[in-house]
Biotite code that builds the C-alpha atoms (Angstrom):
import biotite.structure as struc

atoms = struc.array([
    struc.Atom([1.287, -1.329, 1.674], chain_id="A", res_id=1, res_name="UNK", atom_name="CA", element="C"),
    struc.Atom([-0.027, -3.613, 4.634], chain_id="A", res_id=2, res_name="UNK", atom_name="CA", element="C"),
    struc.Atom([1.880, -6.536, 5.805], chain_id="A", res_id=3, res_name="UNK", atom_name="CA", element="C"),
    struc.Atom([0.046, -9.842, 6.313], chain_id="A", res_id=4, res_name="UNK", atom_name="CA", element="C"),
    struc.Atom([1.331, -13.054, 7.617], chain_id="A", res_id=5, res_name="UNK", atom_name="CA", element="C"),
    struc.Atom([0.387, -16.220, 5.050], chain_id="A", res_id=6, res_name="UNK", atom_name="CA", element="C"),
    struc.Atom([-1.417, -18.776, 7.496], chain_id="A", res_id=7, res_name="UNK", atom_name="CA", element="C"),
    struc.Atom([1.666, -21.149, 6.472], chain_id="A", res_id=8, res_name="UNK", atom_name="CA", element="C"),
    struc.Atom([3.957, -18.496, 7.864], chain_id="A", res_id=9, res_name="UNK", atom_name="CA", element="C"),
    struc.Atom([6.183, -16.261, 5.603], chain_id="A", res_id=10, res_name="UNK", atom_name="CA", element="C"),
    struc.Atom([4.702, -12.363, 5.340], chain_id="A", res_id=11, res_name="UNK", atom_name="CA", element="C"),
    struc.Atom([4.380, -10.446, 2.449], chain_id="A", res_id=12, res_name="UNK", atom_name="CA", element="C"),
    struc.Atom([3.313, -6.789, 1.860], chain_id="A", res_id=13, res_name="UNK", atom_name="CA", element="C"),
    struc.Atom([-0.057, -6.411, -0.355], chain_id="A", res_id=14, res_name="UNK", atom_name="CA", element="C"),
    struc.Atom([-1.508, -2.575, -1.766], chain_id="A", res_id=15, res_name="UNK", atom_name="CA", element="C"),
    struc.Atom([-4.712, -2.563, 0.286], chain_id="A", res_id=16, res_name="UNK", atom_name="CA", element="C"),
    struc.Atom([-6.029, -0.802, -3.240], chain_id="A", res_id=17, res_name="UNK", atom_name="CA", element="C"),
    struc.Atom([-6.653, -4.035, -4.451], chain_id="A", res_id=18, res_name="UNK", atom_name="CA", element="C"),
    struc.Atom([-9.067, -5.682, -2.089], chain_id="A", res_id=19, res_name="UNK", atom_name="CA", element="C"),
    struc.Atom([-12.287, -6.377, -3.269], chain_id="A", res_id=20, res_name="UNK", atom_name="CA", element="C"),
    struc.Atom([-13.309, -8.648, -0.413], chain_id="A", res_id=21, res_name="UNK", atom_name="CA", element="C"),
    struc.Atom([-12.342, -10.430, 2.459], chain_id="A", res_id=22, res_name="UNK", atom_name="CA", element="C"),
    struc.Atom([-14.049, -13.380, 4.248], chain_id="A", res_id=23, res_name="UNK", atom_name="CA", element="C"),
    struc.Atom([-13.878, -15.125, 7.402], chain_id="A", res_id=24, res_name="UNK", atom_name="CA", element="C"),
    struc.Atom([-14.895, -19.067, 6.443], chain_id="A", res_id=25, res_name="UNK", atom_name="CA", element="C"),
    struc.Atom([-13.157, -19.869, 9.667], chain_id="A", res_id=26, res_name="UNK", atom_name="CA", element="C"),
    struc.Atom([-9.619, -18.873, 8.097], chain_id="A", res_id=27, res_name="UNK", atom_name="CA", element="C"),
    struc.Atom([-9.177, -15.110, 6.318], chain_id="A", res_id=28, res_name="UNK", atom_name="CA", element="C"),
    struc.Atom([-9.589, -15.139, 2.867], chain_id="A", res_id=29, res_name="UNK", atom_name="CA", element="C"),
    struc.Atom([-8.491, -11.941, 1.007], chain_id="A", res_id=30, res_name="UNK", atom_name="CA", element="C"),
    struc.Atom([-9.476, -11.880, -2.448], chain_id="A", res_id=31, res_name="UNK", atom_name="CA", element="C"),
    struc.Atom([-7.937, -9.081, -4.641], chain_id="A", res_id=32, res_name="UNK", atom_name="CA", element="C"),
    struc.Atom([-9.729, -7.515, -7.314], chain_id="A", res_id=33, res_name="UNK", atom_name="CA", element="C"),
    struc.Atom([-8.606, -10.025, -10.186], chain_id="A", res_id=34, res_name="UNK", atom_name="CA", element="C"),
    struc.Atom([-9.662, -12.914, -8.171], chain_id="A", res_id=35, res_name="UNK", atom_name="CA", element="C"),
    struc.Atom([-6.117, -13.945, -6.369], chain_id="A", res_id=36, res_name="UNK", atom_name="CA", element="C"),
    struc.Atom([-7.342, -14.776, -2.627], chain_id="A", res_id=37, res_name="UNK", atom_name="CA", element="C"),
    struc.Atom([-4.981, -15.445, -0.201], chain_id="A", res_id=38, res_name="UNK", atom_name="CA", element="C"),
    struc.Atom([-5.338, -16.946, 3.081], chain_id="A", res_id=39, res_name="UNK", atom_name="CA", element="C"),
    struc.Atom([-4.013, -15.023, 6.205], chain_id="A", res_id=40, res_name="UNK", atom_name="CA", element="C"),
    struc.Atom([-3.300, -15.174, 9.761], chain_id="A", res_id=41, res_name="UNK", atom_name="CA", element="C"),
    struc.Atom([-5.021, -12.050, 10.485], chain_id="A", res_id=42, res_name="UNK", atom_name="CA", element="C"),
    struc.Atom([-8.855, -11.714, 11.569], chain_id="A", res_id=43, res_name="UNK", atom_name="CA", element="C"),
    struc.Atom([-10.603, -9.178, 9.757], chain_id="A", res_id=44, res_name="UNK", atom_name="CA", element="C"),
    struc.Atom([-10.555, -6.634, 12.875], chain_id="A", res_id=45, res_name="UNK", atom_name="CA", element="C"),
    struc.Atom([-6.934, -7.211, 12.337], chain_id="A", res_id=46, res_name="UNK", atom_name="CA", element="C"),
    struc.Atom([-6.858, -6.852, 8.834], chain_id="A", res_id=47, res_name="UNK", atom_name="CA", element="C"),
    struc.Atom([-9.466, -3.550, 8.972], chain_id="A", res_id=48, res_name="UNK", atom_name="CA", element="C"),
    struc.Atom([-7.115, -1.880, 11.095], chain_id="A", res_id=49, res_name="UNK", atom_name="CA", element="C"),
    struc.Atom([-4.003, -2.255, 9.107], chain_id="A", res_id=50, res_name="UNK", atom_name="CA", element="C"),
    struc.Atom([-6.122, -0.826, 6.352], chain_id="A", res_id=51, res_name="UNK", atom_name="CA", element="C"),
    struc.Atom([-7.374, 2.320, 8.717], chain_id="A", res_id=52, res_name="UNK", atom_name="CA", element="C"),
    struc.Atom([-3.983, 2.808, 9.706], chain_id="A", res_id=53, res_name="UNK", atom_name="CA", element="C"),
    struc.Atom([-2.181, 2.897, 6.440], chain_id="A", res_id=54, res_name="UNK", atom_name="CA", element="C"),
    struc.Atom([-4.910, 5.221, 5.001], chain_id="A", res_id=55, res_name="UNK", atom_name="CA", element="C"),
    struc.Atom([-5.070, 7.202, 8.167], chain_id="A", res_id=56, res_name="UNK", atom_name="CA", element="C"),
    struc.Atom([-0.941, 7.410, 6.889], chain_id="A", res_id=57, res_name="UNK", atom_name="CA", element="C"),
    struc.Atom([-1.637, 8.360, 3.948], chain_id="A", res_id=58, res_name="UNK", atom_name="CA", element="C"),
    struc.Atom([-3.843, 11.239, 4.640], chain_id="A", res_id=59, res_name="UNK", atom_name="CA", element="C"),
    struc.Atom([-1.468, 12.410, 7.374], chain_id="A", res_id=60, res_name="UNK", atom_name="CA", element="C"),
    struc.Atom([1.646, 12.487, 4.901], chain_id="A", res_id=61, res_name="UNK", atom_name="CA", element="C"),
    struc.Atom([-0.498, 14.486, 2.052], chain_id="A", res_id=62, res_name="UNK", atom_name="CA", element="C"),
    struc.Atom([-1.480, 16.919, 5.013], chain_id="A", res_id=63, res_name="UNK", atom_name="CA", element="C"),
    struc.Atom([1.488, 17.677, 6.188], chain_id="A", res_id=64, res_name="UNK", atom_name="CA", element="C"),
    struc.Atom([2.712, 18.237, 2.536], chain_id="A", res_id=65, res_name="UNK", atom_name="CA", element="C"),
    struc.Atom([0.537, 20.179, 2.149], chain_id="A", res_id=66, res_name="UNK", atom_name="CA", element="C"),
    struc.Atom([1.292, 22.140, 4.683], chain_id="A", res_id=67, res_name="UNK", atom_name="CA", element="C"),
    struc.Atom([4.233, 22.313, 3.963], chain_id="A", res_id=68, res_name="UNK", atom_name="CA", element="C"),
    struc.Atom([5.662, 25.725, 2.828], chain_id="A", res_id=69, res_name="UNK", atom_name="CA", element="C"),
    struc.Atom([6.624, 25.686, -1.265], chain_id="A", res_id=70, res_name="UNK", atom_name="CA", element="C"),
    struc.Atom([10.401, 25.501, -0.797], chain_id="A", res_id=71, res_name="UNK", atom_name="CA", element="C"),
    struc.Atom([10.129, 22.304, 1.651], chain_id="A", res_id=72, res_name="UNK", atom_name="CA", element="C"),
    struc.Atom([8.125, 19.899, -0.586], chain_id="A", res_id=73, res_name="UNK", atom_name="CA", element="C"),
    struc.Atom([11.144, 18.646, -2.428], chain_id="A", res_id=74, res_name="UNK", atom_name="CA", element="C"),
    struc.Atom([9.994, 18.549, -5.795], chain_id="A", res_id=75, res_name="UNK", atom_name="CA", element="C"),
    struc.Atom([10.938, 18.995, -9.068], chain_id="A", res_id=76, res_name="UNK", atom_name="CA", element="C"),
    struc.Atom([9.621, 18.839, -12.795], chain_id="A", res_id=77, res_name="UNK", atom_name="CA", element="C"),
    struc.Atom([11.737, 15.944, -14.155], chain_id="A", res_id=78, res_name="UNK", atom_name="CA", element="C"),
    struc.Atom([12.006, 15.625, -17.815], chain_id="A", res_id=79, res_name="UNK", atom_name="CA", element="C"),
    struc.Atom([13.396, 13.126, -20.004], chain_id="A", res_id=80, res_name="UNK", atom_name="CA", element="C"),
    struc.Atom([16.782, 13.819, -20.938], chain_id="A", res_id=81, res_name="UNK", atom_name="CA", element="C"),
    struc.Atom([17.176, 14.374, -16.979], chain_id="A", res_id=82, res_name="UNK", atom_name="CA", element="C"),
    struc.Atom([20.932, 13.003, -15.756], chain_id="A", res_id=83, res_name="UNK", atom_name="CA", element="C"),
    struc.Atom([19.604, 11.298, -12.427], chain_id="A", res_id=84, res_name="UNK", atom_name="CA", element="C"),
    struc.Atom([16.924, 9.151, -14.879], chain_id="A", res_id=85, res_name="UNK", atom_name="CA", element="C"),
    struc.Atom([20.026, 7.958, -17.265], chain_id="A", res_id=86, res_name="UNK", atom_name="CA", element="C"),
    struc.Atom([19.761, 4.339, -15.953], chain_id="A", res_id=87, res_name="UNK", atom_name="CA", element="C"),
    struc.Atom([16.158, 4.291, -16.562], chain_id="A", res_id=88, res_name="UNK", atom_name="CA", element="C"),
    struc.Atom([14.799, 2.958, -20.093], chain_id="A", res_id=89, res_name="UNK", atom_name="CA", element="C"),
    struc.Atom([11.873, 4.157, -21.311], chain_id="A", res_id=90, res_name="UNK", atom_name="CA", element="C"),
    struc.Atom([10.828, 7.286, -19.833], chain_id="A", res_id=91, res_name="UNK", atom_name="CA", element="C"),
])
């Protein structure tokens, strides 16, 4: 997730996943892939390297998992009569 700044003022986090375009007409206008825009602070050089950086994140984290040896990646099979997912419906 990236955090933007509404051009009224409060911020909010958005999955960069969902852009589909953003336009400079003068303000920022991020419009996700189901049409929502949403004006922002941000220029798009700002914006763009939010983006960069949280992919750039991404790729690090599945790198170093990766690398990782087996018995460090913290993972498990979970199925679903699992104890820790009793408070979860639906699984």
């Amino acid at each position: 997730m990236i955090v933007l700044t509404r051009l009224n003022g409060p911020s909010f986090a958005l999955n960069p996943d969902l852009i589909e375009r953003v336009d400079a007409n003068p303000d920022t206008v991020v419009t996700l892939v189901g049409g929502i825009k949403y004006v922002v602070a941000e220029s798009i050089d700002e914006l763009l390297a939010k983006v960069r950086d949280f992919r750039g994140q991404v790729i690090a984290s599945a790198y170093a998992f990766e690398s990782a040896p087996a018995h460090e990646r913290n993972l498990r099979v979970v199925t679903p009569d699992d104890p820790d997912l009793a408070h979860v419906k639906d699984v």
